[in-house]
C-alpha positions in Angstrom: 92.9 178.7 28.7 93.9 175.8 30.7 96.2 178.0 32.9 93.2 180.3 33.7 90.6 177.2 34.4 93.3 175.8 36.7 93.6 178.8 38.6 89.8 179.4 39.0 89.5 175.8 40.0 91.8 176.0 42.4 90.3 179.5 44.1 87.0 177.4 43.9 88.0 174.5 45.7 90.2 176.6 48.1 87.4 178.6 49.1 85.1 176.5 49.6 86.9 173.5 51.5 88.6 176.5 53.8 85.1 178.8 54.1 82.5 175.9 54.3 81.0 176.8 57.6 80.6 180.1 56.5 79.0 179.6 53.3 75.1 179.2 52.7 75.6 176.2 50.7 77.9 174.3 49.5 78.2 174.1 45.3 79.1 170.5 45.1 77.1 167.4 46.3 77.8 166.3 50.3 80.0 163.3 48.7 81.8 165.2 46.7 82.7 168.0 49.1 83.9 165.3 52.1 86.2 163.8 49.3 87.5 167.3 48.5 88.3 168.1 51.9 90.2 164.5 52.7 92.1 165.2 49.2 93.5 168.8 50.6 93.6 168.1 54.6 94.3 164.6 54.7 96.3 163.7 51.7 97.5 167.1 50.7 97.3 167.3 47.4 97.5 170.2 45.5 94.0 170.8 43.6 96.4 172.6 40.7 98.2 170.1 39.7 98.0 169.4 36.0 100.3 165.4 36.6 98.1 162.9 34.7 97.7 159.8 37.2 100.4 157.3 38.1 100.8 154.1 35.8 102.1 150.4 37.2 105.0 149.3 35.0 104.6 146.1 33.0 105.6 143.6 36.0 103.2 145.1 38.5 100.0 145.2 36.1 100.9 141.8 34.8 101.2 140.7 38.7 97.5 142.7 39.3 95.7 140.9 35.8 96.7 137.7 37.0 95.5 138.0 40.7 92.5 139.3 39.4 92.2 136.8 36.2 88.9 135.2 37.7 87.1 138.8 38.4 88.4 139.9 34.8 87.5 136.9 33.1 83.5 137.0 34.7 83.3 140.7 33.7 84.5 140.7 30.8 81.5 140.2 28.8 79.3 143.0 30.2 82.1 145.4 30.6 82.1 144.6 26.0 78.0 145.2 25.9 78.3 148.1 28.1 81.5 149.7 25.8 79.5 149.4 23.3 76.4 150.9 24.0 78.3 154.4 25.0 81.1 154.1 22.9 79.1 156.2 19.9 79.3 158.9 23.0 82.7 159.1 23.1 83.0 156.9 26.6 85.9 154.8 27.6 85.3 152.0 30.1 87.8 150.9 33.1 87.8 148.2 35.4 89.8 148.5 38.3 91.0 146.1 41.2 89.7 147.0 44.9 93.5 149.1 44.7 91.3 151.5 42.2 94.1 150.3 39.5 92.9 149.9 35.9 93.0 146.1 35.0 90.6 146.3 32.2 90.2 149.2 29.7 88.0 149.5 26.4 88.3 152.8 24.3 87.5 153.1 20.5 91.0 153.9 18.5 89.6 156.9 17.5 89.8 158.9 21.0 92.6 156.0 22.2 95.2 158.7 22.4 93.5 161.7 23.9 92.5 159.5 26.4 95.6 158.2 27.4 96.5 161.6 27.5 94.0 162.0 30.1 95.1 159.2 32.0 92.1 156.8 30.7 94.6 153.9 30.2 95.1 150.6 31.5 97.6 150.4 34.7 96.8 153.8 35.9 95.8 153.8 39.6 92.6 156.2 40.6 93.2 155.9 44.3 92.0 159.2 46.5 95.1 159.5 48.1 97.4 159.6 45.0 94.4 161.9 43.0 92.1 163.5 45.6 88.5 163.0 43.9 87.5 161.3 40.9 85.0 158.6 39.9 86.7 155.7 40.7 88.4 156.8 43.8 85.1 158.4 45.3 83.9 154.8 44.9 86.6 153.3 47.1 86.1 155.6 49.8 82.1 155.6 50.0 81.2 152.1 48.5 78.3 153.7 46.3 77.6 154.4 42.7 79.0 158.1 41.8 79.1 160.9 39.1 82.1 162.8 39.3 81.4 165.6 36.9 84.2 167.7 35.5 85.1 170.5 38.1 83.8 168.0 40.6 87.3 166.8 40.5 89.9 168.1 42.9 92.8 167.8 40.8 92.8 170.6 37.6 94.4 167.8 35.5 91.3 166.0 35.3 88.4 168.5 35.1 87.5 167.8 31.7 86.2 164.4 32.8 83.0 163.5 33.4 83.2 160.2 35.4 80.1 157.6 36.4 81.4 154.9 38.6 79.9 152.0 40.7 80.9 149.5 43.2 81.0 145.5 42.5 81.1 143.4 45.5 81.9 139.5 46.3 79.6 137.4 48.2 80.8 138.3 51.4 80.2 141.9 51.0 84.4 142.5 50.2 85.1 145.2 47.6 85.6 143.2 44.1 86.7 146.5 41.9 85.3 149.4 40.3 83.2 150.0 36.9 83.7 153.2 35.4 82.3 155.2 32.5 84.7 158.1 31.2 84.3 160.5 29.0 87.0 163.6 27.5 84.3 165.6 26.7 80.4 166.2 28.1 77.7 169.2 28.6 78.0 171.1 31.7 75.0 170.0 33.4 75.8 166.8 35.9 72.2 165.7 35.1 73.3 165.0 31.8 75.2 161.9 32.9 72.4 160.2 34.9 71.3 158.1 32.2 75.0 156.7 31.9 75.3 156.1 35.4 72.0 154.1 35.4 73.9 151.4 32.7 77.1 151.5 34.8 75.4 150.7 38.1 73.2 148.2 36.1 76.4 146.5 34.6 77.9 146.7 37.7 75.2 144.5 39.3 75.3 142.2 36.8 79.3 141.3 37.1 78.4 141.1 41.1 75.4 138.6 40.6 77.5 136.9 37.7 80.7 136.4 40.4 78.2 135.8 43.0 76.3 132.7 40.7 80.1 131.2 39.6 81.1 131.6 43.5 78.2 130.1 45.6 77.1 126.6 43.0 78.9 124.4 45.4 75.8 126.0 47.9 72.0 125.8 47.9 71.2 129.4 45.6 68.4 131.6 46.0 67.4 134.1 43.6 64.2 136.5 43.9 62.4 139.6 42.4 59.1 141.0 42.9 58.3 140.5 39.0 58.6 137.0 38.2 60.3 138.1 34.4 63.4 139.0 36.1 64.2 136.4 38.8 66.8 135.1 36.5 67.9 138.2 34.6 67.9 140.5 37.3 67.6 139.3 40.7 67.4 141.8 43.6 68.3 138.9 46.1 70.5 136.0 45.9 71.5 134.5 48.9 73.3 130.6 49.3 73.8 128.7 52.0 75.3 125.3 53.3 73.4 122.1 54.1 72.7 123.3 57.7 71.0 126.2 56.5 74.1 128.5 57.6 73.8 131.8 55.1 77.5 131.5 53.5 77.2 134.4 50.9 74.7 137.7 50.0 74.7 139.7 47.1 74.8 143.8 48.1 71.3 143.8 47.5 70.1 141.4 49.6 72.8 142.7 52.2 71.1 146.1 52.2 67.8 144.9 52.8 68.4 142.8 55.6 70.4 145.4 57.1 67.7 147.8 56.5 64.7 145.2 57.9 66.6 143.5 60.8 69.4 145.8 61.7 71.9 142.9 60.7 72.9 140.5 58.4 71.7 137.2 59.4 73.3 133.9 59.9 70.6 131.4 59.0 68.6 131.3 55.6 65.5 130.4 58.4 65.9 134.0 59.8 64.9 135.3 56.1 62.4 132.5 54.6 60.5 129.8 56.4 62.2 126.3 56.1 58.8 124.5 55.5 57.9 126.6 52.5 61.7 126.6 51.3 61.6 122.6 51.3 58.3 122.6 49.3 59.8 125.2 46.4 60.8 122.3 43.5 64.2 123.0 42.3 64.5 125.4 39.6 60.9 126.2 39.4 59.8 129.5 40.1 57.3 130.0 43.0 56.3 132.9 45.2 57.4 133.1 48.9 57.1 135.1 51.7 59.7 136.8 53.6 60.3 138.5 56.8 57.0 138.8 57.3 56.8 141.3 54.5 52.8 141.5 53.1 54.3 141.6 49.2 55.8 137.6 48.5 58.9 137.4 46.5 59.4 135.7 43.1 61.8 133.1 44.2 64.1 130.3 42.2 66.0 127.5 44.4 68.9 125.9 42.9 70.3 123.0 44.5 74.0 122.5 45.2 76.2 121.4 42.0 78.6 118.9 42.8 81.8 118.5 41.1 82.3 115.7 38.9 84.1 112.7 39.9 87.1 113.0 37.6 90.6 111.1 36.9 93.4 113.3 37.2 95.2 114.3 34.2 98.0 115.4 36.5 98.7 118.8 37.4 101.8 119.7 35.5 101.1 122.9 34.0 104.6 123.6 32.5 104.4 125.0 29.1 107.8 123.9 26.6 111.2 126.1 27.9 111.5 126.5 24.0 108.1 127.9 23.5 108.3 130.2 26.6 111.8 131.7 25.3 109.9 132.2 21.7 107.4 134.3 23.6 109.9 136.0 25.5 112.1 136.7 22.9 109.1 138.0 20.6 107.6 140.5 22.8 111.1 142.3 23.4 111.6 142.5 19.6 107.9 143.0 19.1 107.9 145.7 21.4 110.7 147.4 19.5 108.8 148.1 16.1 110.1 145.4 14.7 108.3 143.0 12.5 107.6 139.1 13.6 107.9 135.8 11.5 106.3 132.7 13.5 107.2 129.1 11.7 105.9 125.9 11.9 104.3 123.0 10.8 100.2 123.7 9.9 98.3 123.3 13.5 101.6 123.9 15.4 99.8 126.9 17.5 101.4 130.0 15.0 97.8 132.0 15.6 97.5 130.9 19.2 101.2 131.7 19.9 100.5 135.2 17.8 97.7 136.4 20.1 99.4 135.9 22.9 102.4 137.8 22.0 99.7 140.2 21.4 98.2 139.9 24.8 101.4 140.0 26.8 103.3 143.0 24.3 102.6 147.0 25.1 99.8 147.0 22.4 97.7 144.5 24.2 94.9 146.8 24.5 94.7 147.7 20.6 93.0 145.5 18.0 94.2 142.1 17.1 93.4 141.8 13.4 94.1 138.2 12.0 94.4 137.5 8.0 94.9 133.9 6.5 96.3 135.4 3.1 95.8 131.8 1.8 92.2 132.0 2.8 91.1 134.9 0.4 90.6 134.6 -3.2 93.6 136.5 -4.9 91.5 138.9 -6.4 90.3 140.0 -3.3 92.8 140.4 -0.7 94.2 143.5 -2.1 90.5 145.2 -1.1 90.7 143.0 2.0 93.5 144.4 3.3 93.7 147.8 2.1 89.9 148.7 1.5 88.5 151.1 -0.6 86.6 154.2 -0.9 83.2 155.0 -2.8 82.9 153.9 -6.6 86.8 152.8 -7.0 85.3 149.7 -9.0 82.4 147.9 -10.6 80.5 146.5 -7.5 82.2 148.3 -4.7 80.2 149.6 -2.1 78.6 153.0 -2.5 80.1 153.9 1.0 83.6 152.1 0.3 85.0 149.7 2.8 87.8 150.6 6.2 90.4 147.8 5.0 92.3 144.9 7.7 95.3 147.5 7.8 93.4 150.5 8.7 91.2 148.0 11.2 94.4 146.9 13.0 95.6 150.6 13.6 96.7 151.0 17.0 97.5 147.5 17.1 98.6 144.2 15.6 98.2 142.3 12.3 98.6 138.9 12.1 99.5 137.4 8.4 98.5 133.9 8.3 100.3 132.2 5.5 102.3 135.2 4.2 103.6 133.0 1.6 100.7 132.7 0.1 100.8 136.9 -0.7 100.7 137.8 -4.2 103.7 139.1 -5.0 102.3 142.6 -6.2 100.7 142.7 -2.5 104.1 141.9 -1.1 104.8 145.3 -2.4 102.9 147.4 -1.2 102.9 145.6 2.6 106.3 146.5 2.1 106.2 150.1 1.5 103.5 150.2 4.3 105.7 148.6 7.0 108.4 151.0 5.6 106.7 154.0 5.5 103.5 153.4 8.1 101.1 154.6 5.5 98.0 153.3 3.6 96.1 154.0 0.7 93.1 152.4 -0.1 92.0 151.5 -3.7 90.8 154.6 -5.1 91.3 157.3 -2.9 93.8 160.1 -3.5 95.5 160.7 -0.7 97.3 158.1 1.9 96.3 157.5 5.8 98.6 157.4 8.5 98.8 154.0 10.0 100.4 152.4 13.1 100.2 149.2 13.1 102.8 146.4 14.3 103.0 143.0 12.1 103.3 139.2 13.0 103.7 136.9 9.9 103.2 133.1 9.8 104.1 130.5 7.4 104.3 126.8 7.3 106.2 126.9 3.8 109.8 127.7 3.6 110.4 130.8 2.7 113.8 130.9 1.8 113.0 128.3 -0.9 109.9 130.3 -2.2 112.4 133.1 -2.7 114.7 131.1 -4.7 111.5 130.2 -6.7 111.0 133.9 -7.3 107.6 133.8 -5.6 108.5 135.7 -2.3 110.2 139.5 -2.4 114.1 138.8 -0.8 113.6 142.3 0.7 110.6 141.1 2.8 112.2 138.1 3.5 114.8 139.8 5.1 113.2 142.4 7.1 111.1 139.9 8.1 113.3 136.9 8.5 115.8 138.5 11.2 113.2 138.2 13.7 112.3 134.3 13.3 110.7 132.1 15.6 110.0 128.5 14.8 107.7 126.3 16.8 108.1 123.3 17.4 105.4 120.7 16.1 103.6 118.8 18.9 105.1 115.7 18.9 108.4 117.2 19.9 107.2 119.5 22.6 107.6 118.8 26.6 104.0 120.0 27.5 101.4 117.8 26.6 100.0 117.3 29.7 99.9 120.8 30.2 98.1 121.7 26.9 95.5 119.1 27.4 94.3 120.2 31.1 94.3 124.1 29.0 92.1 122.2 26.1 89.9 120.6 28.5 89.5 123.6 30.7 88.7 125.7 27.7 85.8 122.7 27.3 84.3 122.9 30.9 84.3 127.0 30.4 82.5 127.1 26.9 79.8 124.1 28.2 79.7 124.5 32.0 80.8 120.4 32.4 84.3 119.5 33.9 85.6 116.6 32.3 88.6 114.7 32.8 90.7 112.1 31.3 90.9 108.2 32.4 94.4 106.6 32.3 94.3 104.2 29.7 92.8 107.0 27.5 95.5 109.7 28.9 98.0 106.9 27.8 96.9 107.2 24.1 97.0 110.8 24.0 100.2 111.5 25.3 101.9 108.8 23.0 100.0 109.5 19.6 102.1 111.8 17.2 99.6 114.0 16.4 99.9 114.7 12.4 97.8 117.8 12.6 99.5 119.0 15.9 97.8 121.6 18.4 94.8 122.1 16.2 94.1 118.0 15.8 94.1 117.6 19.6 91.8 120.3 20.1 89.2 118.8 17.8 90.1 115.2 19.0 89.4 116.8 22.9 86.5 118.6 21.5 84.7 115.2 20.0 85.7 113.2 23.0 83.6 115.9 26.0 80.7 115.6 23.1 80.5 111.7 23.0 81.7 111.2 26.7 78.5 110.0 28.7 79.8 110.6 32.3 83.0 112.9 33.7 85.7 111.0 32.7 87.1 110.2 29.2 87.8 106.9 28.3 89.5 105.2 25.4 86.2 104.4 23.4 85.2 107.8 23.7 88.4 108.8 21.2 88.7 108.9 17.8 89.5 105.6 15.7 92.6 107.0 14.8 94.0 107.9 17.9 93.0 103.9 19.2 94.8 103.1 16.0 91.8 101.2 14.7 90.5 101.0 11.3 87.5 102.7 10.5 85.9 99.6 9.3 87.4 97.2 11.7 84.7 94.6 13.8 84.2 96.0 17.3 85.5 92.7 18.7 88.9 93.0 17.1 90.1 96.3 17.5 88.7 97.2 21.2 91.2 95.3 23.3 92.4 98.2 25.8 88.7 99.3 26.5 88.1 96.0 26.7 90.4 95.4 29.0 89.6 98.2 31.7 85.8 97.5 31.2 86.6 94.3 32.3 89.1 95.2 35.0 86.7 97.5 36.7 83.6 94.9 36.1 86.2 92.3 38.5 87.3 95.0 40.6 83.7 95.5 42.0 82.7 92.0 42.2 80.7 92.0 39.0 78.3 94.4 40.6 77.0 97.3 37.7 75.9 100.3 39.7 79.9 100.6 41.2 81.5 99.8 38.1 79.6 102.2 35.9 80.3 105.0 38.7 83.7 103.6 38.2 84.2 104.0 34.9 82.5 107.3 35.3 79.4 106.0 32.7 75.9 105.1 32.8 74.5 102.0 33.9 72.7 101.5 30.5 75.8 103.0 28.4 77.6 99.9 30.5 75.2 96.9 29.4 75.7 98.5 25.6 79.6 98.6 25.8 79.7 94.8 27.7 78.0 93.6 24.4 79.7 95.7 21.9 83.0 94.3 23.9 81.8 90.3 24.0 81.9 90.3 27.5 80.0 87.9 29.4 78.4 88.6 32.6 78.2 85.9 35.2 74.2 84.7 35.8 73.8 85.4 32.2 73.2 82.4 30.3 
């Protein structure tokens, strides 16, 4: 059947690019047709080739994900809503670089493979030129939101596919990448996709206004809608510009407009709103303003420039440990050979953390991660945990049964947190799964095919818990030949590093940057940290919280990283703060405005830490 589709397709698309002039009309839509004519004149491809799309190899995607980590990162979020309001449709969702190559992929594991087979993957490149039409690649060429629909495609490889795809630009009006909607399977009728390509032109527009809003809050920000509900959630303009009024960035929206009113874009935020009225619009209030002249006003928000922080430098070193980047390199080679991982280390040394991003960086990155702390569930649990069950196989199961952790993780990876922990009858049957790549849940008849690669982590020895007969030798074995242990905080070479990743974590999850004063940096690097990675995290974590300015200083730390006693007197156990208050207090002459913006505090948080300290201020008497 495919053979006979490929050749009508190929009469079809013969005909018609060769006979266009001749014929009354032409079957596909103008964009469409142009694209097919470029694929066979231009690029000469051959419409019956049945070759699924190229693919990058590991080094060039991993080069193309990381020059595009900032676009990825912003989109990420709406790309995950979008997924899942088609996935029940059988949709995959890409998101490809201005190249057209796929740097972000979602796809439920239940179509993962036939989709792969399509060429639905991540790192395959959609560019016309390589694959004549198809959704993404129409994009590139014509800038606007497209439905490529199944024999639309030139190449017979791909006219299964139904493909809804739409631009996202930067502020400047450059081409970001490419959102795309994908599906193996669809009904005949193009119309039947216009309710898709709505949400992925929608989602589209919100990754550009989202890039936009993180890329123009150095800059005074406009945003405006005819309907005051949806200034803020879905502006049609947003413009920014400099202090002298010069327009520095446009969303495609506003871009068209202009274009479409003045024949141009325009270089001075005057040329689109007066100044007066501008100047009387209170920041982040909502008013309603009138623009070129148009008789309708616009719902309009004004944001005022955000200014960076003052902040002390925690340095910039961002080398991680040599011994932690050979564990990782290490892992993924064996990891990506089927074979089973055992991460070791002292409890908080990073075993999850350094599990997820084997994960991330290994040939399964874009199947489920599925994470079990084995010493977390009650014993009499984990075995219905793990391997789930179907309807009625025990008093209080669910009358629809439960998809277990291994069945979850297929496709993917499953991370055993405190494998030692395991019962031993568990052990068992992990064993026989790992050996054998099938499940069966509690209850059910027949097994399930399962492909699933594992990571175990322990903090215990394992060797002794075999001796103590409470750990299988056999897994110990199979898992124990490929061991990595990581070393525990106080020994690594990348402190600095792992605080500036901690602390940018913090500014991303609050919107706040927040650095580190020296005294304070001083204490951090030279504490031994007990509870390793984790402790700092919750130590960095406490201090942004209690930290009244941009910079953390030593009384903004935990007692026990000053080395104070919980119930110590203020006076006697506050010596370094003490210290630099009273360093920066001479340093500007006594004076409390400087020194506060010194010390990167309040003027009233100031006066309360000169008291707590017992420091007296000249005049005061």
């Amino acid at each position: 059947m495919l053979a006979v589709n490929s050749k009508d397709h190929v009469d079809c698309v013969s005909r018609v690019v060769r006979n266009a002039d001749r014929l009354p009309q032409v079957p596909v839509p103008t964009l469409i047709f142009d694209s097919w004519r470029r694929s066979m004149e231009q690029h000469h491809l051959d419409p019956g080739s049945l070759q699924g799309p190229r693919i990058l190899t590991e080094p060039l995607l991993k080069e193309c994900r990381e020059r595009a980590e900032l676009f990825m990162r912003i989109a990420s979020e709406e790309v995950g809503q979008i997924y899942n309001r088609v996935r029940h449709a059988d949709y995959c969702m890409m998101l490809t670089d201005a190249q057209g190559q796929t740097i972000d992929h979602r796809v439920d594991a239940a179509i993962r493979s036939d989709c792969r087979k399509a060429g639905l993957y991540l790192g395959t490149c959609w560019s016309e030129a390589e694959e004549g039409t198809c959704g993404v690649a129409t994009v590139l060429t014509s800038k606007a939101p497209v439905t490529v629909h199944k024999r639309d495609h030139f190449r017979a490889a791909f006219i299964g596919l139904t493909c809804s795809a739409a631009p996202i630009f930067d502020p400047q009006g450059n081409l970001l990448g490419v959102l795309d909607a994908s599906a193996l399977k669809s009904p005949d009728e193009r119309r039947s996709q216009h309710l898709v390509r709505q949400m992925v032109v929608q989602s589209a527009q919100a990754i550009e206004n989202a890039f936009f809003m993180h890329s123009a809050r150095q800059h005074w920000l406009l945003q405006a809608h005819s309907t005051p509900g949806y200034v803020d959630s879905q502006p049609d303009l947003l413009l920014a510009w400099d202090h002298d009024g010069r327009l520095q960035a446009l969303n495609s929206k506003a871009r068209q407009a202009l274009r479409r009113r003045l024949g141009r874009i325009p270089k001075h935020i005057g040329e689109v709103f007066d100044l007066d009225a501008l100047r009387r619009v209170t920041d982040q209030s909502t008013q309603q303003l009138q623009w070129l002249g148009e008789p309708g006003p616009m719902q309009v928000r004004i944001s005022a420039p955000r200014r960076k922080p003052a902040r002390a430098s925690t340095g910039t070193d961002s080398r991680i440990d040599p011994r932690m980047e050979e564990h990782l390199r290490l892992a993924v080679r064996v990891k990506d050979r089927n074979l089973p991982v055992l991460v070791q280390g002292e409890t908080g040394a990073g075993k999850e953390v350094f599990a997820r991003q084997l994960h991330a960086h290994s040939t399964r990155r874009d199947g489920p991660f599925v994470a079990v702390n084995c010493a977390a569930i009650p014993e009499n649990l984990i075995e219905s945990e793990l391997f789930g069950y179907v309807a009625g196989a025990f008093t209080g199961a669910s009358s629809k049964g439960v998809t277990g952790l291994l069945l979850q993780a297929d496709g993917g990876t499953l991370f055993l947190d405190e494998i030692g922990d395991m019962p031993l009858a568990l052990q068992t049957r992990l064993l026989r799964v790992m050996a054998e790549g099938e499940v069966a849940p509690l209850g059910a008849a027949k097994t399930r095919a399962v492909d699933i690669q594992v990571i175990c982590a322990s903090h215990r020895d394992l060797a002794t818990l075999v001796s103590a007969g409470t750990f299988r030798e056999d897994l110990y074995f199979r898992l124990g030949c490929a061991r990595f242990c990581l070393p525990p905080l106080r020994e690594r070479t990348d402190k600095l590093a792992l605080l500036n990743q901690l602390l940018a974590q913090q500014a991303r999850g609050s919107g706040i940057s927040i650095g580190i004063g020296a005294a304070a940096l001083e204490l951090l690097l030279g504490y031994a940290w007990p509870g390793n990675v984790r402790q700092l995290h919750h130590v960095l974590a406490y201090a942004c919280a209690v930290c009244d300015g941009a910079t953390i200083q030593v009384a903004d730390l935990p007692v026990e990283i000053r080395g104070e006693s919980l119930d110590a007197p203020v006076q006697d156990s506050v010596s370094p703060q003490r210290q630099l208050v009273l360093d920066a207090l001479i340093r500007h002459r006594w004076k409390p405005v400087p020194t506060a913006q010194a010390l990167g505090i309040s003027r009233a948080t100031l006066y309360r830490r000169v008291n707590q300290l017992g420091i007296e201020m000249p005049g005061k008497h």
